[in-house]
C-alpha positions as CSV (number, residue, x, y, z in Angstrom):
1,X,-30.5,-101.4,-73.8
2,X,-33.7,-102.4,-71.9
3,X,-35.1,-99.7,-69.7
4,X,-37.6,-99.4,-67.1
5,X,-38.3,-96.2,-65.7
6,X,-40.6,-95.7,-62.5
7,X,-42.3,-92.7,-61.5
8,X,-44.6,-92.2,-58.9
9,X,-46.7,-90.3,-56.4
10,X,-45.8,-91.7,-52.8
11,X,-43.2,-89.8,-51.2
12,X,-39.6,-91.1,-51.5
13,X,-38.8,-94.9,-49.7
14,X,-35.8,-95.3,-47.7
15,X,-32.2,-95.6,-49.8
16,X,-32.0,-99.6,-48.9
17,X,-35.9,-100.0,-50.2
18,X,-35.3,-98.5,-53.2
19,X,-32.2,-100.2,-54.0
20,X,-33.6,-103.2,-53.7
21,X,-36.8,-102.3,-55.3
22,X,-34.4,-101.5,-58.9
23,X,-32.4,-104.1,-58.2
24,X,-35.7,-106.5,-58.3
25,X,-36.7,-104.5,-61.3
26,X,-33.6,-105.3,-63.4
27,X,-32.9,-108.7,-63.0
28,X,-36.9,-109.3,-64.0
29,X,-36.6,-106.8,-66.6
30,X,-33.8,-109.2,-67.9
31,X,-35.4,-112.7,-67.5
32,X,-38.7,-111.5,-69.2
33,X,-36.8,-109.8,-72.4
34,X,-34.0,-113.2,-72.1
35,X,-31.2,-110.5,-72.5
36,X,-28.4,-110.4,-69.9
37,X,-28.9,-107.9,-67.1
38,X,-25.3,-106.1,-67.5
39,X,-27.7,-103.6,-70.0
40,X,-30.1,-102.8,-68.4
41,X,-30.6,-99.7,-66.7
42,X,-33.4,-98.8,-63.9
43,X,-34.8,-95.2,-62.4
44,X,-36.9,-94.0,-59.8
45,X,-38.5,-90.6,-59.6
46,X,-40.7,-90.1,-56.5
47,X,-43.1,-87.3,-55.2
48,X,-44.2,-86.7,-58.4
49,X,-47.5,-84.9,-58.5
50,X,-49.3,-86.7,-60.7
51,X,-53.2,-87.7,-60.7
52,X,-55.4,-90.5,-61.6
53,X,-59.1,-90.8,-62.2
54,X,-59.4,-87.3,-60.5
55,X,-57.4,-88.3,-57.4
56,X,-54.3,-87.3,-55.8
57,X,-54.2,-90.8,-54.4
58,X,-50.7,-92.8,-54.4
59,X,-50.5,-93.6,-58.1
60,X,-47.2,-95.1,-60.3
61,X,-45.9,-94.8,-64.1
62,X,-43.7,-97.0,-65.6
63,X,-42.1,-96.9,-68.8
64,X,-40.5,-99.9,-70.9
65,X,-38.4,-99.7,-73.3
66,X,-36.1,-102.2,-75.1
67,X,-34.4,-102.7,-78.6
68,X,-36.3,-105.6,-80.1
69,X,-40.4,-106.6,-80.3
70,X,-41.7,-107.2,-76.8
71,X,-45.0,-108.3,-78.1
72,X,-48.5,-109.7,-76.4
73,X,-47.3,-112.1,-74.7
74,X,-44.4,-110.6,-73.3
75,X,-45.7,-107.6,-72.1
76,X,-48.6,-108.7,-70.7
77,X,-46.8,-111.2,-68.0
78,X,-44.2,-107.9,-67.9
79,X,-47.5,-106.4,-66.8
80,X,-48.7,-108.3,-64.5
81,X,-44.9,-108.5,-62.5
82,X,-44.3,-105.7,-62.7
83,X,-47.7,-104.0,-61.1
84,X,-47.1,-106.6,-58.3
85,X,-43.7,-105.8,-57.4
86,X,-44.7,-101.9,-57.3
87,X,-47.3,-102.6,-55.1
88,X,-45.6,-104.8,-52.7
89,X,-42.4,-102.3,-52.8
90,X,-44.5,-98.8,-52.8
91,X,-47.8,-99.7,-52.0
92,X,-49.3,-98.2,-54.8
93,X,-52.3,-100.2,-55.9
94,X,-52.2,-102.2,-59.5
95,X,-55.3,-100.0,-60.4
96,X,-53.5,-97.0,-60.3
97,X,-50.6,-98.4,-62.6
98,X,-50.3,-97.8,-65.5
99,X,-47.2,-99.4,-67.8
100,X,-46.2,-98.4,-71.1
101,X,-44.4,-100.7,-73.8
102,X,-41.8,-99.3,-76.2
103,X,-39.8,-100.5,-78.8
104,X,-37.0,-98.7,-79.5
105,X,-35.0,-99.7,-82.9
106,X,-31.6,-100.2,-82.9
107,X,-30.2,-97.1,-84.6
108,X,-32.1,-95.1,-82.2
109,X,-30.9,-96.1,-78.8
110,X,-27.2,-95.2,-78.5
111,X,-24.3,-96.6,-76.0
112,X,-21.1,-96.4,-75.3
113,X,-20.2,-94.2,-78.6
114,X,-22.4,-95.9,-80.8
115,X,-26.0,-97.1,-81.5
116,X,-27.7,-100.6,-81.1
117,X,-28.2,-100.5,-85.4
């Protein structure tokens, strides 16, 4: 049910790099939101054209999204990960990052047949 989506900029990273980059993802996607990591789900969209404060410089997107209240606290040390492991994996710089929160409720998130409510 948790989802974080990744789009960016910077042209398209090697298969291992990415791979490793979503697998990194997940299993912190997991830890912050304490649910078990078999549910969550990870994507990577690169060479996006996208801009940011006017420029075409390297820049990154992120969505969140998880059944449940993620909440201040939560989502700000999501936040601060998160920007860090994008800039170590892509390069893109934390100030030209921007992450958006969503909770999603139950009934409206389906799987496997059926919904989370």
């Amino acid at each position: 049910m948790p989802l974080i989506k990744v789009q960016t900029s910077i042209p398209t990273p090697e298969t291992p790099q990415v791979e490793a980059m979503l697998k990194g993802l997940s299993s912190s996607l997991a830890s912050h939101l304490g649910k078990s990591e078999a549910y969550v789900m990870t994507a990577f969209e690169s060479n996006v054209p996208m801009t940011f404060g006017g420029t075409t410089e390297p820049v990154c997107y992120i969505e969140i999204k998880s059944v449940g209240s993620m909440g201040g606290t939560k989502t700000q040390a999501m936040s601060q990960d998160f920007c860090t492991q994008i800039e170590t994996q892509l390069g893109v710089p934390k100030n030209r990052t921007y992450i958006e929160f969503a909770d999603a409720k139950g009934a409206m998130w389906g799987w496997n047949g059926r919904t989370f409510g």
